[in-house]
N, C-alpha and C positions, 0 to 999 in steps of 0.2 A: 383508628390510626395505628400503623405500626411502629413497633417500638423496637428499639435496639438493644442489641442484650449489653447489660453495664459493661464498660470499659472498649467499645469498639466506637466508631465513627464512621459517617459520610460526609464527604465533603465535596462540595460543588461551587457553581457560582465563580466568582473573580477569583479567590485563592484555587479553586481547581483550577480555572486557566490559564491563572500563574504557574501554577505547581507542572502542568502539560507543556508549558514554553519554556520552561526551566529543562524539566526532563529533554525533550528536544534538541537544544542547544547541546548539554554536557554528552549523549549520546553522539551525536554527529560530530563534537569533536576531539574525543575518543575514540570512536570508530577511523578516523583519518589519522589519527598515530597506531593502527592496527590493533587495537582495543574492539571484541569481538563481544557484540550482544548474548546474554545470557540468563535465561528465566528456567529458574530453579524450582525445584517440587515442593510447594506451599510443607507437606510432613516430612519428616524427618526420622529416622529408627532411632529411639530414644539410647540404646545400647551402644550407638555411635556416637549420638550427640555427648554423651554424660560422660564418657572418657576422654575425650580431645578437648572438651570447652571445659575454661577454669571454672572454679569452683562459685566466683560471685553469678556468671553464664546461668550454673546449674541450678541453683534455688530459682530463677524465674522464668523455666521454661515451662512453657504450660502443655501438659502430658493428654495425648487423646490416643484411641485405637482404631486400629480400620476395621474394616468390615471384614479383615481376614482375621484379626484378632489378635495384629503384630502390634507392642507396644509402642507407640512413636511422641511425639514432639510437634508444634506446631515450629514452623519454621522461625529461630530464634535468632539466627545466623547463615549469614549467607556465604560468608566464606571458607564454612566446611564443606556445603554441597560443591565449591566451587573449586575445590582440593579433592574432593571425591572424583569430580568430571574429569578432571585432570588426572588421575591416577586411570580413569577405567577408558579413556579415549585417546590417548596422547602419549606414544612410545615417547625414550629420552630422546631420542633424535629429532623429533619435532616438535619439542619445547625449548624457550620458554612458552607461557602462554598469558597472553592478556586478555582480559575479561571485562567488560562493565556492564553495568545494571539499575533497574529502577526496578522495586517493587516493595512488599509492604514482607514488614517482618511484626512475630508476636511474642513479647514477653510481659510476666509480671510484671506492674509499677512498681516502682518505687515512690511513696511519696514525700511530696505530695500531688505527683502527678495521678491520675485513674484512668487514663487508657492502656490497655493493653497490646494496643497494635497500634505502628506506625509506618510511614512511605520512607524510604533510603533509595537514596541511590550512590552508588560507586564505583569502585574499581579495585582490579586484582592482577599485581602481576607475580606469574608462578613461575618458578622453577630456572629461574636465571642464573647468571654464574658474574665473576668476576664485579665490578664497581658501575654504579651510574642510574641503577632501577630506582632506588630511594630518587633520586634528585628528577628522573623524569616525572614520576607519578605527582611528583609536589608540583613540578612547574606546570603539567597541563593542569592539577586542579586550579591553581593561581590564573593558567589563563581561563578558564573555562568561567570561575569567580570574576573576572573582573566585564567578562561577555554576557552576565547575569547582571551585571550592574553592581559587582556587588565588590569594585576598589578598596572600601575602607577594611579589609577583612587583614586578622592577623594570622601568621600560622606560629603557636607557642612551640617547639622544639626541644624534647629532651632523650633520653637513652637509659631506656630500663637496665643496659649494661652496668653502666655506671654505679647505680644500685644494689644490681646483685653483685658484685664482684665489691661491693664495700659488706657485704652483710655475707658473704661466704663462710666467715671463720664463725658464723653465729648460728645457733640450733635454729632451725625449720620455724618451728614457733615464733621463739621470736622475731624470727626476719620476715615471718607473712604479719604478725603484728604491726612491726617496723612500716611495711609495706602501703597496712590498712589505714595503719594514723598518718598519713603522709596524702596518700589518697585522700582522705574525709577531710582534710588539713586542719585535724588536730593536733596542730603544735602541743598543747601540756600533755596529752596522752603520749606523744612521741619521745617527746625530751626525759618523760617520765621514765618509759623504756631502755631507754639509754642508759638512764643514771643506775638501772639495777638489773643491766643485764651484764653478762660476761664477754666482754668486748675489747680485743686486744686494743691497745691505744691509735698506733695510727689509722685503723681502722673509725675507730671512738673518731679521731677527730674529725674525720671525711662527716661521719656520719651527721655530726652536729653541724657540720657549714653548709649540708646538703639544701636544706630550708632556703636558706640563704642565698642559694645560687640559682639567682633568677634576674634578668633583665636583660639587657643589652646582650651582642657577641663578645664583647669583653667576658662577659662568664667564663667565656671557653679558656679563656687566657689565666683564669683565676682560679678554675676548676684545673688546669695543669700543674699549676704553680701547687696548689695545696696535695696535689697527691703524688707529683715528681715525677720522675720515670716512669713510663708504661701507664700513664693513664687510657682508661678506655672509651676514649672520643674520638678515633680515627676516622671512623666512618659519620660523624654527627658533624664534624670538621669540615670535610669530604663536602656535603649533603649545603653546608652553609659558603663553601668557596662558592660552588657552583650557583647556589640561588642570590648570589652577591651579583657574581658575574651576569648573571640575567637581568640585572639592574631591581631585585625583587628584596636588597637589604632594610629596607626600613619598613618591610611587613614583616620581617622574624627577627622572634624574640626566642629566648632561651628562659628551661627551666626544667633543671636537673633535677627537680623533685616532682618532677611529671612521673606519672606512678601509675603503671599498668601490673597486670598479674603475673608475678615475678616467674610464671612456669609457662607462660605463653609467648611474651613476646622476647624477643629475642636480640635487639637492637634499638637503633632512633623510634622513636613513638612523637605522635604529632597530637595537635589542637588544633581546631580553627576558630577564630572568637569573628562574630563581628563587628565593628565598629559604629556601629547603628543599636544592637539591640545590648553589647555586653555578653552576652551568650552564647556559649559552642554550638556551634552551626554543626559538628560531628568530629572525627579525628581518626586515626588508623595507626600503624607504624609495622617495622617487621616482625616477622612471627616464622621463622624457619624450622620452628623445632615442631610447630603442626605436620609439614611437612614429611620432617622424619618420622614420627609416628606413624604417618601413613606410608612408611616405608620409598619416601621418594627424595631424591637429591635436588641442590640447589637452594636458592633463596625464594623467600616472598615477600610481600610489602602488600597494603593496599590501606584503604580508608573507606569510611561511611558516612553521608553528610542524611540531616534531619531535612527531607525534600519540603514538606510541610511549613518549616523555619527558614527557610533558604526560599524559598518561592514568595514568603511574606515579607520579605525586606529586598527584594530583588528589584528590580526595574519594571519587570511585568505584572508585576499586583498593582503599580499606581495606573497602570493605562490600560488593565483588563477590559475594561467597561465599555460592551461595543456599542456601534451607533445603530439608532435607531432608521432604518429606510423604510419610508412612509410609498407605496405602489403611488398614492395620488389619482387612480381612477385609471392610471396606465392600463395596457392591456397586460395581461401575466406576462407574456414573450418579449415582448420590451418591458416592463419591469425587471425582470431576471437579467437582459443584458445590460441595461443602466447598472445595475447592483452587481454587476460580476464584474466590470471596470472598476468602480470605487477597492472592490477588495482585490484587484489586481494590482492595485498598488500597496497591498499590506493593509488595510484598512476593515476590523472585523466588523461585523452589522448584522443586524436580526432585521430582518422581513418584518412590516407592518402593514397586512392586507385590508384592515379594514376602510371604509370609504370615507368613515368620519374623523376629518384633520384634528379637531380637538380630540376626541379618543385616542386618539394618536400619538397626542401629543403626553396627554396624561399616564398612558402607560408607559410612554419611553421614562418619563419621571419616574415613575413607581417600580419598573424594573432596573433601575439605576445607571442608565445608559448617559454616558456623556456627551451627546448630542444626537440631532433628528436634522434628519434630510429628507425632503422634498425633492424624489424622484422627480416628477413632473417635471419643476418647474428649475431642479438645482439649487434651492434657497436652501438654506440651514438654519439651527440652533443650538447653539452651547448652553448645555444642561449640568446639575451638579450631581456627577457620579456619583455611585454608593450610596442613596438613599435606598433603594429597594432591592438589593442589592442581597443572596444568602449562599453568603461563603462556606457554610456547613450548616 
């Protein structure tokens, strides 16, 4: 038997079929708001990767060399090969550029998970100018979410601005401490911070309501109120008129203690939970200063959803399970036409050539097929999917 080396996967069966009609769906309608396919180089040059991804990135990328004996990176992130493309194919004048993708990316666990590789898929949009790339990429994920089956989904919304622009008057240290404990949502390590770090007051008090400021779009009202003049929600503001107006207000939430690495992103930063499992399904936000590092102007945005967790609460994993079509003694040439109408109406099926009905009928059970047809004769049976059934 072959074995897998620790921490990788196969996966097949109903949840790949789900995970492939998932995939499907969010490329095609992506691709129709000019969102261009993009498959990126599984390595990476480590000496590339380890200076533009923050430093939580850096600990889990897992280091290999090639055959030429350049040090690299197993592909950790997709959105710097995706800013490199864009830098080495794309003057300014034919940017921005939209991208999306399916594929699998590799990093250390954390756990108590132990794989190290997982399927993403997403989007990228580069190098735009002026207001409205935040609030598209969210509404096509939202429709693309609800074409998955997957309505009850929230997107939590907050603005790493916000944060750094309350922890600017505070040393480095402590403000990626600040940062961490908010992250892990250790409240007493955080508050701890506070109380003995050197923190001008109105500062101090942003700081301490930060926790705090989560729920409703009232926050936004509240997060103004407490910090006055020139707070930095303009564009989170912006981001929430627009997904109101599309009738999408009662999937976003706020929460200004949404906490990404204060040297990456650059603006609103997102979540998506969903309402079935409780679970971030993935999350994105902007990241403009990737960009300038790489010596290119404009904005970026984009996100990453866990294809694998999105595909197993979708629509398509409860109805993977095709049907079983039994030949019935037919000749192969009319078997194959009987069975190309049934899936011409969307209908998947696995061929059953053998001659014996009962065989027949007992592998459709045992391969977990939710029903058997009788080419011959057109009679059926509804079976109970998922019994035999190996989703990995």
């Amino acid at each position: 038997m072959n074995r897998l080396p620790r921490g990788c996967i196969n996966v097949g069966g109903g949840l790949a079929s789900a995970m492939e009609d998932c995939r499907r769906i969010f490329l095609s309608l992506f691709e129709a708001w000019g969102y261009r396919p993009f498959l990126p180089s599984a390595l990476q040059l480590l000496e590339s990767s380890w200076e533009r991804l923050p430093p939580s990135f850096r600990s889990r990328l897992v280091a290999v060399n090639t055959p030429y004996g350049e040090p690299c990176c197993l592909r950790g992130d997709i959105t710097l090969a995706a800013v490199a493309y864009l830098a080495s194919h794309y003057s300014p004048e034919e940017r921005p550029l939209r991208i999306c993708y399916c594929d699998r990316i590799y990093m250390k666990p954390r756990p108590p998970k132990t794989s190290i590789e997982s399927f993403q898929i997403g989007a990228e949009f580069l190098g735009w100018e002026e207001t409205g790339g935040e609030a598209e990429i969210l509404a096509l994920l939202l429709s693309v979410l609800d074409s998955l089956g997957l309505g009850r989904t929230t997107i939590v919304l907050g603005d790493s601005t916000f944060l750094q622009r309350a922890v600017a008057s505070v040393d480095t240290s402590t403000a990626e401490n600040l940062a961490e404990a908010l992250r892990k949502g250790a409240l007493p390590e955080y508050y701890s911070l506070l109380e003995d770090g050197d923190i001008p007051d109105f500062y101090r008090r942003i700081l301490e309501e930060i926790p705090r400021l989560r729920g409703g779009l009232s926050v936004l009202g509240e997060a103004e109120k407490l910090w006055g003049k020139g707070a930095p929600l303009s564009p989170l503001k912006s981001m929430v008129s627009t997904l109101r107006g599309l009738g999408y207000e009662s999937r976003v939430s706020i929460d200004l203690s949404l906490v990404r690495d204060l040297g990456y992103y650059s603006g609103p930063v997102f979540d998506i939970y969903s309402g079935e499992s409780g679970r971030s399904l993935g999350g994105g936000g902007r990241y403009d200063r990737l960009l300038s590092t790489c010596g290119l102007g404009g904005r970026a945005v984009g996100f990453a959803l866990d294809l694998e967790h999105t595909a197993s609460l979708s629509r398509f994993h409860a109805t993977g399970a095709p049907v079983m079509a039994w030949a019935g003694g037919l000749e192969t040439e009319e078997a194959l036409i009987r069975a190309k109408k049934i899936t011409s109406e969307g209908t998947k099926i696995e061929m059953s050539w053998t001659v014996n009905k009962a065989a027949s009928l007992d592998a459709a059970e045992k391969r977990g097929c939710r029903a058997w047809v009788d080419l011959a004769s057109g009679s059926s049976h509804t079976l109970s999917p998922g019994k035999g059934d190996r989703s990995c």
